[in-house]
C-alpha positions as CSV (number, residue, x, y, z in Angstrom):
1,X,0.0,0.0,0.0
2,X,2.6,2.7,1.2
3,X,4.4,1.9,-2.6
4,X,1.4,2.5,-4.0
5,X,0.8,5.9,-2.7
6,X,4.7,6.7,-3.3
7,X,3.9,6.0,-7.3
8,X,1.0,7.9,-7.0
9,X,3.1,10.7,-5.2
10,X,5.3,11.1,-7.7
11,X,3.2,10.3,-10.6
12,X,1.4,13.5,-9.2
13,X,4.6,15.3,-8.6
14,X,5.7,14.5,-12.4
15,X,2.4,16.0,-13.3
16,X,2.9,19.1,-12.1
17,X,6.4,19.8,-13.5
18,X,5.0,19.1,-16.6
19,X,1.9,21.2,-16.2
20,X,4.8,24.1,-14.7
21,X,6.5,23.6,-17.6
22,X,3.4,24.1,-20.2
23,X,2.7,27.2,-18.8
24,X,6.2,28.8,-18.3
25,X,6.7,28.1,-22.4
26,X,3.3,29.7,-23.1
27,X,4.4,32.4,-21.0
28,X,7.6,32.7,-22.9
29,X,5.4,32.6,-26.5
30,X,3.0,35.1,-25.5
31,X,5.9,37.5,-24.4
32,X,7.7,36.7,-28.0
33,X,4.4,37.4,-29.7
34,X,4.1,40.9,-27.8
35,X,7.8,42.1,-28.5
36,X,7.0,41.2,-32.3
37,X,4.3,43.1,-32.7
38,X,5.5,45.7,-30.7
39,X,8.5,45.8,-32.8
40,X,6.4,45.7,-36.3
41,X,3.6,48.3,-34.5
42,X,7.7,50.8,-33.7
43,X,8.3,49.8,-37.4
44,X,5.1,51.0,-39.0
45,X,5.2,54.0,-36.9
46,X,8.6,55.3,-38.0
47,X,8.2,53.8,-41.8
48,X,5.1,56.0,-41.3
49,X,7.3,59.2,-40.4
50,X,9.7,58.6,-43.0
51,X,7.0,58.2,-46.1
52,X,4.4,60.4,-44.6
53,X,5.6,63.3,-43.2
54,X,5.4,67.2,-45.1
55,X,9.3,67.3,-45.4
56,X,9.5,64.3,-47.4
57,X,6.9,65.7,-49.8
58,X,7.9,65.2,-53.9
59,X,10.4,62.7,-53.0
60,X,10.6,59.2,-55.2
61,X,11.5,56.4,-53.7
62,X,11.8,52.9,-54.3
63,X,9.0,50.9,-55.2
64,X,10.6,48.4,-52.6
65,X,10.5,51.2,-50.2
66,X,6.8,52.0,-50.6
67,X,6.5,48.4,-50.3
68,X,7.3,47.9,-46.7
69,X,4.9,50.7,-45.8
70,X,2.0,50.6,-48.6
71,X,0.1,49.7,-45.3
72,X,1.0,52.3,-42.8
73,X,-1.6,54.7,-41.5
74,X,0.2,58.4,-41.0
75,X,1.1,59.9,-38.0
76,X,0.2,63.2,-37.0
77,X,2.8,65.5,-34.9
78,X,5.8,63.7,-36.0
79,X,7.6,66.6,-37.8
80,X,10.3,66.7,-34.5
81,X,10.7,62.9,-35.4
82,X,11.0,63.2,-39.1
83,X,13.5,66.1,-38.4
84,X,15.7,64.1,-36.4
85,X,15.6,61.5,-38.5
86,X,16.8,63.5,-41.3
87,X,19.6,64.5,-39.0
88,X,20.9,61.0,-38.1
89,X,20.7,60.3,-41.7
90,X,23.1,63.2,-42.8
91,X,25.5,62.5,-40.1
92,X,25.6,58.9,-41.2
93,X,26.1,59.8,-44.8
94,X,29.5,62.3,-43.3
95,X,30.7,59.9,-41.4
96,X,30.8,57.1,-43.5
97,X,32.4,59.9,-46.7
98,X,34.7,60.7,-44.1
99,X,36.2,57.2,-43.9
100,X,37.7,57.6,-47.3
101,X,40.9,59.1,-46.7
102,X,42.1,59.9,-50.2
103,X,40.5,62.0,-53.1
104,X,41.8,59.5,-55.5
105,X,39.8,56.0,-56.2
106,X,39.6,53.0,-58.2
107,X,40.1,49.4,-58.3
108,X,40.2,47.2,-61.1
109,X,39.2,43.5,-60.8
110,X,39.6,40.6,-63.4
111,X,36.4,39.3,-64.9
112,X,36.0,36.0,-67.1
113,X,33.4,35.1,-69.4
114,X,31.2,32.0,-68.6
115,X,32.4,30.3,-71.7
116,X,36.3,31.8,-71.3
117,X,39.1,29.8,-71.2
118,X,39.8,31.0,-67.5
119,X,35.8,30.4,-66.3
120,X,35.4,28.0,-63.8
121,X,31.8,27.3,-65.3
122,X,33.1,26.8,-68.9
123,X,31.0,23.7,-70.6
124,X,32.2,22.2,-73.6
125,X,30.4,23.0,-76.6
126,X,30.5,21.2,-80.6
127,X,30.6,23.9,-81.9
128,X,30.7,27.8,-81.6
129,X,26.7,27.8,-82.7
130,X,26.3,25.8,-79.9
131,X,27.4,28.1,-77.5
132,X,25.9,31.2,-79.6
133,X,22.2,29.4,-79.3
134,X,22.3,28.8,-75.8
135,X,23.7,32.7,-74.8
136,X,20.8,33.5,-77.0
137,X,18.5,31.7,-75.2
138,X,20.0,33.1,-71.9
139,X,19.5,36.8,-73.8
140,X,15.6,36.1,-74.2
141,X,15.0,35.5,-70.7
142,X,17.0,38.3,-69.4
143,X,15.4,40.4,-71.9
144,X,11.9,39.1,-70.6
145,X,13.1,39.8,-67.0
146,X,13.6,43.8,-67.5
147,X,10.3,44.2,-69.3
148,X,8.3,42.7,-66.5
149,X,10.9,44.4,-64.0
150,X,9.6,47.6,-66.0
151,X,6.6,47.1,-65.3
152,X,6.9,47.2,-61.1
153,X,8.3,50.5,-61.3
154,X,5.2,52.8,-61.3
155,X,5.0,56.3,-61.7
156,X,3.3,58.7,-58.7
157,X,0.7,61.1,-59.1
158,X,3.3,63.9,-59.5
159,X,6.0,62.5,-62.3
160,X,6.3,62.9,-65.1
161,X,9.1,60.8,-66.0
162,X,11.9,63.2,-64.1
163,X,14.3,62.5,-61.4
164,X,13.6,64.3,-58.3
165,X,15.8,66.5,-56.2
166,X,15.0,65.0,-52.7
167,X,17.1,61.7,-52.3
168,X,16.2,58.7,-50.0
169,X,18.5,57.7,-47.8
170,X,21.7,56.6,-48.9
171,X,24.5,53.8,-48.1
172,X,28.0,54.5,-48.2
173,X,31.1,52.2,-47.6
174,X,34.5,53.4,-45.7
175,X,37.5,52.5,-48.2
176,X,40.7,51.9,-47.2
177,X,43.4,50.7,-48.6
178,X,47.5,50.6,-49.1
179,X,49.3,54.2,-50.5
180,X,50.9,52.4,-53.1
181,X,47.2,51.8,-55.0
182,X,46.0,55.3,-54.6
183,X,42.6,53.8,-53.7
184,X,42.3,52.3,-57.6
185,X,41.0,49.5,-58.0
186,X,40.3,46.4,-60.7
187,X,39.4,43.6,-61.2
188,X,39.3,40.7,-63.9
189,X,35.8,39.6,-65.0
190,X,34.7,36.0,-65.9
191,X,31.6,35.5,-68.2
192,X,28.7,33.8,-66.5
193,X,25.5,33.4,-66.9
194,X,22.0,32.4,-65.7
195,X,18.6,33.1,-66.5
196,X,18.0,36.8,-65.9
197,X,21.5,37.3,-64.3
198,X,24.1,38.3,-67.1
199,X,27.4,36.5,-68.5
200,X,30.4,37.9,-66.5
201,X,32.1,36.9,-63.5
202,X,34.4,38.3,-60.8
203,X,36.2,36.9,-57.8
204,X,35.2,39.0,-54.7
205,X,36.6,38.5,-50.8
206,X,34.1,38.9,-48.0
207,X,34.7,38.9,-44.4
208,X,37.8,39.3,-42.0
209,X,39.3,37.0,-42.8
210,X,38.3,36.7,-46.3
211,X,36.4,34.6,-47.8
212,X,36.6,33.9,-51.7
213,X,33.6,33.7,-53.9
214,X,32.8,34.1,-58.2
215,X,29.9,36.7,-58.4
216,X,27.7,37.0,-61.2
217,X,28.6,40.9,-62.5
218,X,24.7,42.3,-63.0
219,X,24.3,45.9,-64.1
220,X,20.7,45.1,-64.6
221,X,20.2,44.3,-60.6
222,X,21.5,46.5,-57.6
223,X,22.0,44.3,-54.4
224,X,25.2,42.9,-54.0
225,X,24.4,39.2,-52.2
226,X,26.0,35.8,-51.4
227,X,25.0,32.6,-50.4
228,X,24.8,32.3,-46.9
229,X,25.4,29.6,-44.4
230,X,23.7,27.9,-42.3
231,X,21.8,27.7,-45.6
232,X,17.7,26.9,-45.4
233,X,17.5,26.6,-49.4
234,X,20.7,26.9,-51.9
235,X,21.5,26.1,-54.9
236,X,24.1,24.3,-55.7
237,X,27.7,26.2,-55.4
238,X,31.5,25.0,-56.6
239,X,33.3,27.1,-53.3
240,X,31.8,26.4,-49.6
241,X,29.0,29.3,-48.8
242,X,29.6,32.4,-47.0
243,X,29.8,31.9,-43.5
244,X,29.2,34.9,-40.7
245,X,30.2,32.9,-38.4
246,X,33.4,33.2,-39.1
247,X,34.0,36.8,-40.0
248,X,35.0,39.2,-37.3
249,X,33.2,42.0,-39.0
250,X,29.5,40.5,-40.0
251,X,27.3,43.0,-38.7
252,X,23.5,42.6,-39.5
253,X,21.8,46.1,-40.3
254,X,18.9,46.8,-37.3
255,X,15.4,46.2,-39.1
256,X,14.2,49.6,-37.5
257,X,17.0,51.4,-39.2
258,X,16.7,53.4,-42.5
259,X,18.9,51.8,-44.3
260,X,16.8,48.7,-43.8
261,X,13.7,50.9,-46.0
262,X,16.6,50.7,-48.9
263,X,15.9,47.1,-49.6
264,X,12.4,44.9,-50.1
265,X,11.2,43.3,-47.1
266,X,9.7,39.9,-46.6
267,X,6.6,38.9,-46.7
268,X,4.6,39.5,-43.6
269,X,7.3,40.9,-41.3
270,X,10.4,43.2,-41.6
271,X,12.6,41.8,-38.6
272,X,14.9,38.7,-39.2
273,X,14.5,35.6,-36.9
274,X,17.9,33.8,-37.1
275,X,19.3,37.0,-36.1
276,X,17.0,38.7,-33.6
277,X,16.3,42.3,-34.4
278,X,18.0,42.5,-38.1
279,X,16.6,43.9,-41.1
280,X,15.3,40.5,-43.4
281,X,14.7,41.1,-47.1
282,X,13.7,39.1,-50.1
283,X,15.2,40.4,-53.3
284,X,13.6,39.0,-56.7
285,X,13.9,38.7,-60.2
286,X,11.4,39.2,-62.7
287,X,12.9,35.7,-63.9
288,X,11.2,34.3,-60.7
289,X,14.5,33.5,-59.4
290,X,15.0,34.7,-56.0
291,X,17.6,35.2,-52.5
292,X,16.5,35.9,-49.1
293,X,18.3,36.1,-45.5
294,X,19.1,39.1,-43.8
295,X,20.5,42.8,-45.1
296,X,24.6,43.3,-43.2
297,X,27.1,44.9,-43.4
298,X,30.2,43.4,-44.2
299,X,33.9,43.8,-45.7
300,X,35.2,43.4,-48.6
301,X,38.9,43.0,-50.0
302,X,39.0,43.8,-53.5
303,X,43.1,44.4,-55.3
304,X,44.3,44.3,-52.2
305,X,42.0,47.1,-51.2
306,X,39.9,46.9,-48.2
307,X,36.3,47.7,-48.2
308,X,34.6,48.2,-45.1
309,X,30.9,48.2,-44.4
310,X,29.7,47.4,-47.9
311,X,25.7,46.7,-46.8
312,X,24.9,42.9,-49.0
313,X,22.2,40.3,-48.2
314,X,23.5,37.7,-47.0
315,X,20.8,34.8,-48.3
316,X,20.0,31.8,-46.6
317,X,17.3,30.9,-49.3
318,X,18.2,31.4,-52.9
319,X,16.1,30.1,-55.8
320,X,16.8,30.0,-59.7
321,X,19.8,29.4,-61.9
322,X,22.9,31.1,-61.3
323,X,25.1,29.1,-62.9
324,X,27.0,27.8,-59.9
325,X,28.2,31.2,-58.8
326,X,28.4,32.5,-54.9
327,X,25.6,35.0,-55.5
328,X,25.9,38.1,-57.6
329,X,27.3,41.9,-57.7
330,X,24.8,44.1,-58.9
331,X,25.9,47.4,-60.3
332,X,22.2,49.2,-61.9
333,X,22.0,52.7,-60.8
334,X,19.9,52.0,-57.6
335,X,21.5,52.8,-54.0
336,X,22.2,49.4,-52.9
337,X,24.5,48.9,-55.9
338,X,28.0,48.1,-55.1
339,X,28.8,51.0,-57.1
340,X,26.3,53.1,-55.7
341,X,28.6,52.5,-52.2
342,X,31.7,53.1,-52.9
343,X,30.9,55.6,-55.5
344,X,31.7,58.3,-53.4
345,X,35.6,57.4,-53.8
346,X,36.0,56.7,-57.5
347,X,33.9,59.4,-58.4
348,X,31.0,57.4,-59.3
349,X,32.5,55.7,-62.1
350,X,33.6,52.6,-63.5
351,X,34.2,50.9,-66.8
352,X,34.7,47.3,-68.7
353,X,37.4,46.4,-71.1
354,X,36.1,43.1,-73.1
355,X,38.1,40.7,-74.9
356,X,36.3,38.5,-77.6
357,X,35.5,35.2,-75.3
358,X,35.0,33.4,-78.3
359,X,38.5,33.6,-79.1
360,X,40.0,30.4,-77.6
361,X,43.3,32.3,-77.1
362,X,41.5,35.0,-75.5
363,X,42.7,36.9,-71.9
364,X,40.5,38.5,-69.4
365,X,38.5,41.2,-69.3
366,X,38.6,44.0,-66.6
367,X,36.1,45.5,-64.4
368,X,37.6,48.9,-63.5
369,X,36.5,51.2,-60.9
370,X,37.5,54.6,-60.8
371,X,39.2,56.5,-63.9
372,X,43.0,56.7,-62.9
373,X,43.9,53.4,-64.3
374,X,42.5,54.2,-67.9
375,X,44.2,57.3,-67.9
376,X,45.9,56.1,-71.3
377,X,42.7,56.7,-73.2
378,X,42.2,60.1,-74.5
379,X,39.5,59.5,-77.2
380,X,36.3,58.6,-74.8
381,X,33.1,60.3,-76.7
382,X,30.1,60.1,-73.7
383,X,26.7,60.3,-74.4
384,X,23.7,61.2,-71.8
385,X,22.4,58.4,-70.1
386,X,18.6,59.0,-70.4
387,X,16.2,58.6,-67.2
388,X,13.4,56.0,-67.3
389,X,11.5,56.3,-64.0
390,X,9.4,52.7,-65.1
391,X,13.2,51.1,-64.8
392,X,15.8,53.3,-62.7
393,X,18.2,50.8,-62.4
394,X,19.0,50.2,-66.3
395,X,21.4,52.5,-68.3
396,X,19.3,54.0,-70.9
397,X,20.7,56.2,-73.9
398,X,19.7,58.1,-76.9
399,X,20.2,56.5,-80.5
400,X,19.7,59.2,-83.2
401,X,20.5,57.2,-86.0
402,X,22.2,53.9,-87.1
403,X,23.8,53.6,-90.3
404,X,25.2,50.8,-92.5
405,X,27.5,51.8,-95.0
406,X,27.9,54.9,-94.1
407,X,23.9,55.4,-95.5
408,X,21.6,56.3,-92.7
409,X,18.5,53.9,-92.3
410,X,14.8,55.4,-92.8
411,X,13.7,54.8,-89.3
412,X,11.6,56.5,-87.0
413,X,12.4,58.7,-84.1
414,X,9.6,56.8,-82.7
415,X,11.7,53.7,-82.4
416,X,14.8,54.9,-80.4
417,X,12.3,57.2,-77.7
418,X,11.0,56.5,-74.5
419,X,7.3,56.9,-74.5
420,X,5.3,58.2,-71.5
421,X,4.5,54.5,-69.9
422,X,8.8,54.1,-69.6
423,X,8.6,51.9,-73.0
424,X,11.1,51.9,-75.8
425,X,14.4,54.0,-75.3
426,X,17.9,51.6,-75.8
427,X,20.2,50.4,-73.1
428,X,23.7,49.5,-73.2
429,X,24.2,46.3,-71.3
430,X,26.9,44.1,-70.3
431,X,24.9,41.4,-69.4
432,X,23.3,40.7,-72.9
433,X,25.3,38.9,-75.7
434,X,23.8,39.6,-78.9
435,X,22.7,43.3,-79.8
436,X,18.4,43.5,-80.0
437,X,16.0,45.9,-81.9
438,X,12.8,46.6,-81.3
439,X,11.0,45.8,-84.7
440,X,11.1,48.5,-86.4
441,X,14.2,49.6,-85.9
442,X,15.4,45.9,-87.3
443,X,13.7,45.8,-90.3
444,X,15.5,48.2,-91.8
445,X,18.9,47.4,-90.1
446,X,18.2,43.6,-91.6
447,X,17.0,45.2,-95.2
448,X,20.1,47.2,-95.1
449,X,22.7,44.7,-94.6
450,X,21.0,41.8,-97.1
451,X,21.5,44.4,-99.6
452,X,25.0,45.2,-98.6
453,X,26.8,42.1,-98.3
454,X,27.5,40.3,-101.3
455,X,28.5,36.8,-100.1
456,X,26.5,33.7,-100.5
457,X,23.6,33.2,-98.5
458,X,23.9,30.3,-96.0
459,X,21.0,29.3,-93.9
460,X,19.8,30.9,-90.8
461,X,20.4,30.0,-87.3
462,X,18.3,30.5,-84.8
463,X,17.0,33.7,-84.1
464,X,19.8,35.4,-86.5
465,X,18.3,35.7,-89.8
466,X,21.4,36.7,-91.8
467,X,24.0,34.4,-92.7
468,X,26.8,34.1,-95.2
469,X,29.1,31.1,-96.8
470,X,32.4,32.9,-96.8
471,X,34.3,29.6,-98.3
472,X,37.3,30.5,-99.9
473,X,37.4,34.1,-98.7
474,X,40.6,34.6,-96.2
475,X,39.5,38.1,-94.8
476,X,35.7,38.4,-95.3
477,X,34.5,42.5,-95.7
478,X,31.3,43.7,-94.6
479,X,29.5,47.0,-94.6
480,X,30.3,49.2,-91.5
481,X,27.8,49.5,-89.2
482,X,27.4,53.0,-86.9
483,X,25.3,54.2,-84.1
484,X,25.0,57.5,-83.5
485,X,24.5,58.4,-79.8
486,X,22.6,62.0,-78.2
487,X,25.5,64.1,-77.8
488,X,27.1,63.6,-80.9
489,X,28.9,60.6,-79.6
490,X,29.6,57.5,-82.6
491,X,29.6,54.0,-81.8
492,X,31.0,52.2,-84.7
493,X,32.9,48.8,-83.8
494,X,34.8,46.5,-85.7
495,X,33.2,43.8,-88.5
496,X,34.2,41.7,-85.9
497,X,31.9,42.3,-83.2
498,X,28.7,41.7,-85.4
499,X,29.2,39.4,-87.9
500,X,30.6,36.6,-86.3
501,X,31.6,32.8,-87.0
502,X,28.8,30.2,-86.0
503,X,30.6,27.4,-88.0
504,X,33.2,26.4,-90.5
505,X,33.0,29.3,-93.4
506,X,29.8,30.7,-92.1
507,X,29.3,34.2,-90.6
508,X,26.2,36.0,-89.3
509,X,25.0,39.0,-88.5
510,X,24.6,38.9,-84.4
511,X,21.6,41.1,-84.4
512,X,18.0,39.8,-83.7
513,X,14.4,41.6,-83.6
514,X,12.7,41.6,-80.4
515,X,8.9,40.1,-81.1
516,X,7.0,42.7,-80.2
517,X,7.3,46.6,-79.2
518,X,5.4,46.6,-76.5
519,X,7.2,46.8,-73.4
520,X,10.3,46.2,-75.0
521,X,13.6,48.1,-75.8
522,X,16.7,48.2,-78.1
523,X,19.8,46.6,-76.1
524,X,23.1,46.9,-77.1
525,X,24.7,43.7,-76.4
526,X,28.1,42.8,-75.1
527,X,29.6,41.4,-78.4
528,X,29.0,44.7,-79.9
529,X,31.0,46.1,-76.8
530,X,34.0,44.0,-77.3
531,X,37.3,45.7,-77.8
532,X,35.8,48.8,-76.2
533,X,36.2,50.5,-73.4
534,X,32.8,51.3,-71.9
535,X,32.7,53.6,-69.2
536,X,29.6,53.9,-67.1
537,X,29.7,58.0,-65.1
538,X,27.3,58.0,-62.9
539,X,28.8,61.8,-61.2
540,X,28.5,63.3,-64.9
541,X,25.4,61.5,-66.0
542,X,27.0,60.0,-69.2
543,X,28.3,56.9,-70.5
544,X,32.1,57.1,-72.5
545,X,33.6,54.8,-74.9
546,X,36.8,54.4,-76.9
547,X,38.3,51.9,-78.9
548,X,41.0,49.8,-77.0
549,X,42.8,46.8,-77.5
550,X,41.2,45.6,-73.9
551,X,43.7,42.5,-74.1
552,X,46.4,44.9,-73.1
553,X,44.7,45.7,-70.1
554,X,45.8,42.1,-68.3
């Protein structure tokens, strides 16, 4: 009997730990549940300020931006707030310009090709067609990607197509670096691509100590990410993953900061859970492909030059094709660009030099940052780049006229313009292989060459409709082909760079016509840009370009 009531004793005694227990974890989940909504309730409020209030009146921001507060009720009386606010921002922005403690900047990296002799990602192709077909496939779905990208960008009540004055807030790296460099920087690029993401790579160190990863190079994107560990859902990567852990200097940016409205939030709640009280975004493509994890800061080595708080996203679940690569380097025109940080330094410049990849002898390109390591070039002709407030991010110019054989084509202004929905307009882009017209601009580019080239048709490839047997012939002539540029500026490259070799003793034109108008835009493609030196100046407004023999740059 007496062991019966001990059992029962301590059956009863178990009984009520347990029951303790319940009700000290509910205790502990209600409390969680408060602080979170407390936090959101603090983040709505001051989103609120920063969107609603009087002094930010006629500034655009982000659509991102709007995003994370399309829901926020305004606040009355918050003018102190929104002043102080303003206040911390400025002092931010001079403290981090500060850092910098030269006037002179630059860098130049290496960047490869994805089909390069030097890429890490090179596949093995039967043929240079091969290769062609499949970049051209990768050039249709990027192409698809910036018109429905176009499309998210709307315009307020008050635009009319103009950048404002008022700026939102801003991010700025601190770079420092050895004498010796002068604060220039480069880089050599590696050609990679994905759906939606481009064709060049570059090698970038993040983290004290550094860690090594290949980047996809994206001026059609802005954030600069990397796949993070511990990873919920990556793709699959050649080099281990980023991993904080192991950096002295990973420093997750507060989710009730400012800097934290710069980049699009997740759904449902603006506050990271893996790391408490850090700002979690979710950054897409119109491609569908995806990363998401948490918005840091970080450093970055880059020629031996050291980078400090460069803001990235470091993504713990990353979705799509990207080729293999560590995440990618976005360098668009919006203010989480990498060159958008460390602008500041270089005076917001920085330029490409590309070899022809197809060339199996070929050497890298570079990815320079900065003008004082292209000082050789005296011939640079810029021309305006143009403002499209339906795509911010892309680098739009003015085409005047395009000739071919020194005859200029019949064609419409209507075809090189911008029209009041942000369609139309041309872009140069790095990220695109062949060179695209919207279809009436090609029609007559296409008449004009079939009636200018006198070698034997051969039969077309896909999506290039002009092609030529050039058996027999040792150095194959073609008409040359100009672009005339707002400014005055003339683009007119080498034969080489659009009629190019596809198989043995066949040549064609590497021009296409985009299917439609509508929503669309010219884009002139990277094999059109080879052997130049492009120079993107974001401080002047303008984009450069010269003929160089980029090979000499290595």
């Amino acid at each position: 009997m007496e062991s019966v009531q001990k059992e029962e004793s301590g059956f009863a005694g178990k009984t009520v730990k347990t029951f303790m227990l319940f009700i000290a974890w509910s205790l502990a989940l209600v409390l969680l549940v408060n602080a979170s909504l407390t936090v959101a309730e603090k983040f709505e409020v001051l989103t609120s300020k920063f969107i609603g209030a009087s002094l930010f009146k006629g500034m655009q921001l982000p659509l991102h931006v709007q995003a994370r507060v399309s829901n926020v009720k305004s606040h009355e009386g918050g003018r102190v707030n929104d002043m102080k606010l303003v206040a911390n921002l400025k002092r931010l922005s001079r403290k981090l310009v500060g850092g910098s403690k030269t006037e002179k900047s630059g860098f130049k990296v290496k960047i490869f090709h994805r089909n390069s002799v030097e890429s890490p990602f090179r596949k093995k192709y039967d043929s240079k067609l091969q290769a062609l077909v499949e970049d051209m496939a990768i050039d249709e779905s990027r192409l698809a990607s910036f018109r429905k990208q176009r499309g998210r960008h709307k315009l307020s009540d008050n635009d009319n197509g103009a950048h404002n004055s008022a700026n939102p807030p801003v991010i700025t790296a601190v770079i420092e670096g050895p004498p010796s460099h002068d604060h220039d920087f480069q880089s050599p690029v590696v050609s990679g691509s994905t759906l939606g993401s481009g064709q060049y790579f570059v090698d970038f160190f993040l983290g004290t100590p550094p860690q090594k990863f290949s980047l996809i190079v994206d001026s059609g994107s802005d954030l600069l990410w990397v796949q993070c560990a511990p990873c919920l859902q990556c793709y699959a990567q050649d080099t281990p993953l980023y991993a904080p852990s192991n950096s002295s200097t990973f420093n997750p940016v507060p989710c009730l900061s400012p800097e934290c409205l710069l980049i699009p939030a997740t759904e449902g709640f603006p506050c990271d859970f893996h790391y408490p009280g850090a700002c979690a975004y979710e950054y897409r493509y119109a491609d569908t492909s995806l990363s998401k994890g948490v918005f840091a800061y970080e450093s970055a080595t880059v020629d031996d030059v050291r980078i400090d708080k460069v803001a990235f996203g470091c993504g713990r679940d990353n979705q799509g094709s990207f080729a293999a690569a560590g995440g990618v380097l976005g360098l668009g025109q919006g203010p989480l660009s990498f060159g958008s940080q460390v602008g500041y330094a270089y005076g917001n410049k920085f330029a490409y030099c590309l070899v022809n990849y197809l060339d199996p002898t070929s050497v890298s390109s570079w990815l320079i940052f900065g003008d004082e390591l292209i000082s050789t070039i005296h011939d640079l002709q810029f021309t305006p780049i143009v403002s499209n407030s339906r795509n911010p991010t892309l680098y739009y110019v003015q085409i005047e006229k395009v000739m071919v054989g020194g005859e200029s084509l019949p064609i419409s202004h209507s075809a090189w313009s911008l029209d009041f929905l942000g369609n139309g307009g041309s872009i140069f882009d790095s990220g695109t292989t062949v060179t695209y017209w919207l279809p009436p601009a090609y029609r007559n580019i296409l008449a004009a060459f079939d009636k200018n080239v006198r070698y034997p048709r051969a039969a077309s490839v896909q999506g290039l409709d002009l092609c030529v047997d050039v058996t027999g012939v040792d150095q194959p002539s073609f008409p040359s082909f100009t672009i005339v540029l707002g400014g005055g500026a003339v683009f007119q490259p080498q034969q080489g760079n659009y009629f190019v070799d596809v198989a043995p003793n066949v040549q064609c034109l590497a021009m296409a016509g985009l299917p439609s108008s509508v929503g669309g835009f010219n884009t002139i493609g990277n094999l059109l840009q080879q052997n130049f030196l492009v120079q993107y100046d974001r401080e002047e407004n303008r984009i450069g370009f010269a003929p160089a023999k980029c090979s000499s740059h290595s």
